[in-house]
N, C-alpha and C positions, 0 to 999 in steps of 0.2 A: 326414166327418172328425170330426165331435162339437164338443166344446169346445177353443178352442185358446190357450193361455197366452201371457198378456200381460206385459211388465213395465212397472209405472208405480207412480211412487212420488208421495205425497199434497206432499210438499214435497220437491222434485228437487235441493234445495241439501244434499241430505243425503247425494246418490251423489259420493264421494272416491276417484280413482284415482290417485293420486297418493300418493308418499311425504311421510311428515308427522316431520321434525325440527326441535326448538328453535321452536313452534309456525307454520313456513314447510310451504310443500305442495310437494316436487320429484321429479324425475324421477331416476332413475338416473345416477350419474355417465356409465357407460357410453350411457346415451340407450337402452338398450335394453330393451323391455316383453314380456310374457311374457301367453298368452292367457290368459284363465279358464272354464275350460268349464260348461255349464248339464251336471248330468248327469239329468236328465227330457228332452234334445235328444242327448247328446253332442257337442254345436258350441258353440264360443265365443259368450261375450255380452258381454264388455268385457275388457278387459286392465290390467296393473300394472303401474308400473316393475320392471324383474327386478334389483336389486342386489346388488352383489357384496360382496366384502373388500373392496372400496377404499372400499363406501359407509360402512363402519362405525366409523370412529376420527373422521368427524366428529359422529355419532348419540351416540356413545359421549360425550365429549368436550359435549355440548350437554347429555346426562341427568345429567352432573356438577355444569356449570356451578348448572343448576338446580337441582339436590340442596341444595348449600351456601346454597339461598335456602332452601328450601321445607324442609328438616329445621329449620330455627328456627321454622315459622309456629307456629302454637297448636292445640293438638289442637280447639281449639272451629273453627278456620278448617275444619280438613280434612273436620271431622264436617259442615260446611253445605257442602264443595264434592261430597261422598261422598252427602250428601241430595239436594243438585241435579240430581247425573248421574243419580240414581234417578229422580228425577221425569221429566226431558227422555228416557231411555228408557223410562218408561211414557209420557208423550206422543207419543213415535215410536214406537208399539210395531208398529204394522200394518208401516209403513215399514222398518225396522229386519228385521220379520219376512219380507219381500219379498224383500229382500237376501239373508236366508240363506237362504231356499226356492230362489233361484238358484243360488245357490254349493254347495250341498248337496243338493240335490233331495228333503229330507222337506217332507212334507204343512205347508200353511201354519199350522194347525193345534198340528201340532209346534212349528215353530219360533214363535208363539206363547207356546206352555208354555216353550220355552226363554227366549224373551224375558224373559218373566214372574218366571222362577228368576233368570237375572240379574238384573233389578230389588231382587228381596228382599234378594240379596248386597248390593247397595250401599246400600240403608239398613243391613242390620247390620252391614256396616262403619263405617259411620257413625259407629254408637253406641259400637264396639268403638277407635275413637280415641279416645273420651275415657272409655276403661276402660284406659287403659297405667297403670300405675304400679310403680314402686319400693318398696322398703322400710329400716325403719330399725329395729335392735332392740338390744339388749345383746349383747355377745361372751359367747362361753363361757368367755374371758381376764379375769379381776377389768382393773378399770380401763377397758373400750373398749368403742367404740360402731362396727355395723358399718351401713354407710347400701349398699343396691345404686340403680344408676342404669338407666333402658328406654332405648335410644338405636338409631334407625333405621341399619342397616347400610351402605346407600349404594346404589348403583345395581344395581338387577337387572335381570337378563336373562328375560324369558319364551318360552319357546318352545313354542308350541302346535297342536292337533291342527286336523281340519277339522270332526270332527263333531259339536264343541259348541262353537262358536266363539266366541259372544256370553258364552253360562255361564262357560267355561273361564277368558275375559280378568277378566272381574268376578270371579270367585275367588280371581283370582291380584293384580289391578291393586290389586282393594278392601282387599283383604290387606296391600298393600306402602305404598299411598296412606293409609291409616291410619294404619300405623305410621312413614312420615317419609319412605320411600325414593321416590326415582323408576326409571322403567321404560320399558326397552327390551322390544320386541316384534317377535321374527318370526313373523309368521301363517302358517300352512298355504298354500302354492301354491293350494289348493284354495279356501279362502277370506280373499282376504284386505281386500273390500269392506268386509265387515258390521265387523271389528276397525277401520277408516280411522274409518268410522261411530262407531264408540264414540270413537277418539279425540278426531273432532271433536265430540261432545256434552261428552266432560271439559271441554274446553278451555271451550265456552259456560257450562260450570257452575260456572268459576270458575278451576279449577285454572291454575297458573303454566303461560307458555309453557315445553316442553320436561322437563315434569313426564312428558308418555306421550309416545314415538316410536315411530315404527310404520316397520317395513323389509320391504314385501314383496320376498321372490324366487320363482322357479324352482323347480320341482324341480330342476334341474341346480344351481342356486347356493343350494340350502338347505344341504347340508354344508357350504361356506366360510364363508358368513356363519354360521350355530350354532360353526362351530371358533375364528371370531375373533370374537366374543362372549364364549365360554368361556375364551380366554387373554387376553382383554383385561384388565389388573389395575386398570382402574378399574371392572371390573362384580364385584361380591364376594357376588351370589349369585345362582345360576340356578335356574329353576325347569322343568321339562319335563314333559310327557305325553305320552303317544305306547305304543311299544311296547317292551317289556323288554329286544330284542336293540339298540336306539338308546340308548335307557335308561344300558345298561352301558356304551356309548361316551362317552354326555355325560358322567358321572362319573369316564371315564379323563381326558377333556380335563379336566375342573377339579380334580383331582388336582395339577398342580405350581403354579397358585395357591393350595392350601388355600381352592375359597373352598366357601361353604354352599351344598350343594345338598337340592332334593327332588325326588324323581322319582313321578310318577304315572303309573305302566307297564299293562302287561296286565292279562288279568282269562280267566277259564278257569271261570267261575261256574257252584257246582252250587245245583239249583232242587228241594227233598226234599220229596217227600208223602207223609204219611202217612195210612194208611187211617185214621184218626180223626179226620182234615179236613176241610173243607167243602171239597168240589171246587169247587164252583161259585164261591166265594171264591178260592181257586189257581187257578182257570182264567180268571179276575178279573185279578188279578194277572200270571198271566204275560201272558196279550195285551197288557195295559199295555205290560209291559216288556219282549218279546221284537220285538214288531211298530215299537213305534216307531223309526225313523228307521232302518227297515228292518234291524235287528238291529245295529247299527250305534255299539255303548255297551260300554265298557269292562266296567261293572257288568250286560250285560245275561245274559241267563239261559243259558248254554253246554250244560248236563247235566240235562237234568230225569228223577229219581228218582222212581219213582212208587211204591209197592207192590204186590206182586205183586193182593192182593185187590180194587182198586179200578185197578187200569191199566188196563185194557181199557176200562172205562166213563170214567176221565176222559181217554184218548185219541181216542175219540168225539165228548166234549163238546167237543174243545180243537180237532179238526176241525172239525165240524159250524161254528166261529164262526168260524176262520181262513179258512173258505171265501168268508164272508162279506166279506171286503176287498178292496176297491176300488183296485187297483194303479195310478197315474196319475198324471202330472205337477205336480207337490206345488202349482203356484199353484191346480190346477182344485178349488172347492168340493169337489167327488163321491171325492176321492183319499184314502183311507185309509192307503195305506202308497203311499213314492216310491219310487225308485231307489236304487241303492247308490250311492256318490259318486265311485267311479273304477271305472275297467276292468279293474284289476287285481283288485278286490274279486270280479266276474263269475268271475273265470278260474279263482281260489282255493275261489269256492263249488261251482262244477262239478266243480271237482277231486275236493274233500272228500265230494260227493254221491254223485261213482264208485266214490271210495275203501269207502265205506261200503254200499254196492251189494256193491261185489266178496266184502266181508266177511261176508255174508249178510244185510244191513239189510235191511226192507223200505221203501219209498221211497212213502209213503201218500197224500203231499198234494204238487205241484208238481216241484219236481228239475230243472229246467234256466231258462233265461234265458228270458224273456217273448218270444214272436215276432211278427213284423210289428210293432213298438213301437222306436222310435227313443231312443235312449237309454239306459243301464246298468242294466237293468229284470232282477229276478229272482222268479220265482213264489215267493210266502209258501210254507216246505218244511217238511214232518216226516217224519221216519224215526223209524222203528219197531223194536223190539228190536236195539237197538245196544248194542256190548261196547267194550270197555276199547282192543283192537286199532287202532280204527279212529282214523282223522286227525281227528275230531271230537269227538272225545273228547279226546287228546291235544295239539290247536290249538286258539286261541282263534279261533270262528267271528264275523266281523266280515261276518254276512250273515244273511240272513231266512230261517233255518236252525233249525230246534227239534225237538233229539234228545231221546227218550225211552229210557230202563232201567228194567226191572224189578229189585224187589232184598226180600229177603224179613223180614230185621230191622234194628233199628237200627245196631246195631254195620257191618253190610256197608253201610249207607248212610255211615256216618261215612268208612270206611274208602274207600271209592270216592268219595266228594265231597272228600277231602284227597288222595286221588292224585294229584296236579298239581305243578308247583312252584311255582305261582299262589295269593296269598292275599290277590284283593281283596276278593267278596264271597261271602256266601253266601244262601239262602235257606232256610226252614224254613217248613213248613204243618203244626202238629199243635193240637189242642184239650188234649193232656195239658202240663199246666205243669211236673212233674217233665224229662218228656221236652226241653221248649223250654228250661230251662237248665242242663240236662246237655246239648245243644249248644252252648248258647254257651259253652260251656266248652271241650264237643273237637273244635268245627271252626276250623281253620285258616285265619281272614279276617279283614284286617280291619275289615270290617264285616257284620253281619249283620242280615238281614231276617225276623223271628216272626212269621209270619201278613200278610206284607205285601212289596210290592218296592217299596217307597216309600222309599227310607233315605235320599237327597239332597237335604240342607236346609241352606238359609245357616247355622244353628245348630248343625248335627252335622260333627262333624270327619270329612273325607274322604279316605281312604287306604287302602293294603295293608301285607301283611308277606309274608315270605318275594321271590320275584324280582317279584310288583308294585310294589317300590319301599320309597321308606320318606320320611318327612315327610307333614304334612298341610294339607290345607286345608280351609276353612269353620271353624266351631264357634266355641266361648267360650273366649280366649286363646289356643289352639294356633295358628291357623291367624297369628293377627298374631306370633306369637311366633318364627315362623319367619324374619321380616324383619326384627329385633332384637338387639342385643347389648345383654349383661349387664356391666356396671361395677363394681365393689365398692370403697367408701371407707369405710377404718378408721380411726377416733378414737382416740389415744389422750388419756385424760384427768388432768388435772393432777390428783395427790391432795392432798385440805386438809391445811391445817397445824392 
C-alpha cells in the first residue's frame, strides 16, 4: 500500500470546528453540521456547523457591536495586532499547513508556500495601518481651507473560495483590519477549518473579541447565508472571489444597498512565447504555476502560445519534466502535484479533454482521472495543437490541464490571448524589451507577468478588468483603500480687517 496519510497536528488546540461569533465558538442554530471531505480520500475527515440565515443577524449584529470599539483603537494598536497574527501564523505554519492539505488536497509543500504568502500579507498590512492618512491644502476658492478625513467603512462581508484559503482571508482580513473595519467571513464548504484556525490566532494576537467571525456552511446553505450578508445594511462592503457567473449575482444583491463591492472573478490566462526566449526559463515558470495546487488558481496559465519555430522543442521539454510528478496524497513527502478539490472539478476536466479530442487535439501527456487511486486524482495533461473552437480555450480550466498553440507573429499572439472576456492575467516570455512593453500595453489584463509567473505579492495590487471583476487587493494603498471612506472638511476663513 506504500505510504499512508496521517493527520496530526504539533498543537491540537489549534483544530476549531465550530463556529466562531463575538469571540464564543458555537454550533449552528439549527444543530446541524455539514461533512468536510479529504479530497486525496474522497471521505470525510471532520465536520462543521452548516449555518443558515437565521445564523446571521446575530454574526452580523456582534461584528458591529465590535466595529464601534475597534474603529477608535490607534492605527499603532492594529499595526502590533496585524504583526502578531503574522508571527503566530508563521509559528503554526506546519500546523496551519496540515489543515489545508486536508481541506484541499495540494501537496504539503504548496500549502506551505501558501502559508508563507499569508504571513507576508499580515506584516504588510501592518505597516500599511499606519500609512492611512488624510490631507489638508488650500481651496481653489480665495479664502478656504479643504482638510479630507480616511475613515474605515464598517463591517464587511468576505466571502471566499477553497483554493487559497489561508492567502485569500489574510488579503482580504489584513486589508479591512488595517484600515478600522471588522469582518464577517463565509468560508468555502470546502474549507472551512484552516479560515476557524486563522480566526483563532487573530484573537491570541490581540485583536478585540468579535473583530473576525467566521460562519461555515453547506453547499446547500452557502446562497442563503452570501444573500443575507449581501442585504444585511449593517454590512457596507462585501468582498468576493470565486467565479465570474456568481460574481455577477453578488453585485446584483448588493446593488439595493449601494454598498461597496469588489469582486475577484475568473481568470482564462494566456501564457506567450516567444521564440527569442529562453525556454528553459518559460518552462520554469510555467510548471511553477500550472502544476501547483493542480491547476487550480485563478491566475494560473489557461493558453499557452508558443511560436510556431520553437513549439515543438519546448513542447518536449515541458513533457519530458511533467512526466516527472509525483501524483499523491498531498500530506505524503514524495507528492508533487495532489488532487483536484471536488468531483465536480474531475467531470469538467474530462469533459474539456473530449471536447478537445473531438476537435482534432492531440492528447500528448495523461487525459483521464488517475485509476486505482481513491480520491479526486487527475493525470498532469497536455494537449497539443489546440484551436480557438474548443472548451479549453474558451473556459477557464480549473484542472491539471495545459494547452498548447502554435501562432506565427506577434500581432496573432496579442490578438488570440485578448480573445476571452477575461482580463485577469497575462503572461509574456521575450528577451526583446521593445516587444515586452508594447504588450504591456495591448494585452488586456490586469496584471501581467515579463519573463516571469510570479506576480503575487503582499506589495503588488491584485485584480482584473474586463468580466474578472474589478477592485483590488494587496499593494501600496489600493488594496486598504478599498475599506475606506473619504470625508472632505471645508474652511472657510475669516478675512483680516
Amino acid at each position: 500500500m506504500g505510504e499512508q496519510p496521517t493527520f496530526k497536528l504539533n498543537k491540537p488546540a489549534l483544530f476549531q470546528n465550530k463556529s466562531l461569533v463575538d469571540g464564543a465558538w458555537l454550533e449552528a442554530k439549527s444543530g446541524k453540521r455539514f461533512d468536510v471531505i479529504d479530497p486525496g480520500t474522497g471521505q470525510p475527515w471532520t465536520t462543521a456547523p452548516d449555518n443558515d440565515a437565521s445564523d446571521v443577524e446575530e454574526a452580523v449584529q456582534a461584528a458591529h457591536r465590535a466595529f464601534l470599539g475597534y474603529r477608535r483603537l490607534s492605527p499603532l494598536f492594529r499595526y502590533q495586532c496585524l504583526l502578531k497574527w503574522g508571527s503566530l501564523i508563521r509559528e503554526h505554519r506546519d500546523d496551519l499547513a496540515q489543515i489545508v492539505t486536508y481541506e484541499t488536497g495540494k501537496p504539503i509543500t504548496d500549502a506551505q508556500f501558501e502559508i508563507d504568502y499569508a504571513q507576508s500579507a499580515a506584516w504588510w498590512f501592518a505597516g500599511e495601518a499606519e500609512r492611512i492618512h488624510g490631507t489638508a491644502f488650500d481651496s481653489s476658492v480665495s479664502g478656504k481651507k479643504v482638510m479630507t478625513v480616511k475613515q474605515p467603512i464598517g463591517v464587511a462581508a468576505a466571502l471566499v473560495p477553497w483554493n487559497y484559503p489561508v492567502a485569500m482571508i489574510l488579503r482580504k482580513a489584513g486589508a479591512a483590519l488595517a484600515a478600522g473595519c471588522t469582518m464577517m467571513i463565509k468560508p468555502s464548504p470546502e474549507t472551512p477549518l484552516s479560515v476557524l484556525t486563522l480566526a483563532l490566532l487573530a484573537e491570541e494576537g490581540g485583536f478585540p473579541k468579535g473583530v473576525l467571525n467566521v460562519l461555515p456552511t453547506s453547499l446547500k446553505n452557502t446562497p442563503e447565508v452570501s444573500e443575507a450578508l449581501c442585504h444585511h445594511p449593517l454590512v457596507r462592503k462585501v468582498t468576493f472571489t470565486g467565479s465570474t457567473r456568481i460574481g455577477k449575482l453578488i453585485a446584483k444583491l448588493c446593488t439595493d444597498g449601494m454598498k461597496k463591492v469588489a469582486l475577484e472573478l475568473g481568470g482564462n490566462c494566456p501564457f506567450i512565447i516567444f521564440s527569442d526566449a529562453s525556454l528553459v526559463q518559460a518552462a520554469d515558470a510555467l510548471m511553477n504555476l500550472k502544476w501547483r495546487n493542480a491547476g487550480q488558481a485563478c491566475i494560473s496559465a489557461n493558453r499557452v502560445y508558443v511560436q510556431s519555430d520553437v513549439y515543438d522543442q519546448f513542447a518536449e521539454i515541458l513533457m519530458e519534466r511533467t512526466a516527472k510528478l509525483v501524483v499523491g496524497h498531498g500530506s505524503l513527502p514524495s507528492s508533487t502535484m495532489g488532487p483536484v478539490t471536488t468531483p465536480q472539478s474531475l467531470d469538467r476536466a474530462r469533459s474539456q479533454v473530449e471536447d478537445a479530442r473531438k476537435h482534432g487535439a492531440s492528447i500528448a501527456l495523461g487525459g483521464d482521472r488517475v485509476k486505482d487511486m481513491p480520491g479526486f486524482f487527475f493525470q498532469p495533461t497536455i494537449i497539443l495543437d489546440a484551436t480557438k473552437e474548443m472548451r479549453v480555450t474558451q473556459e477557464e480550466t480549473f484542472a491539471p490541464i495545459v494547452t498548447l498553440y502554435r501562432f506565427e507573429t506577434e500581432e496573432e499572439a496579442i490578438e488570440a490571448a485578448n480573445d476571452t472576456s477575461m482580463g485577469l492575467a497575462s503572461y509574456v516570455f521575450t528577451k526583446n524589451i521593445d516587444r515586452a512593453f508594447r504588450l504591456v500595453e495591448d494585452l488586456e489584463a490586469g496584471m501581467i507577468g515579463l519573463n516571469t509567473s510570479s506576480i503575487s505579492a503582499a506589495d503588488s495590487p491584485f485584480g482584473g478588468i474586463k468580466e474578472s471583476g474589478y477592485g483590488k487587493e494587496a499593494g501600496k494603498d489600493v488594496a486598504v483603500e478599498e475599506y475606506l471612506v473619504t470625508k472632505v472638511a471645508s474652511f472657510a476663513l475669516e478675512s483680516r480687517v
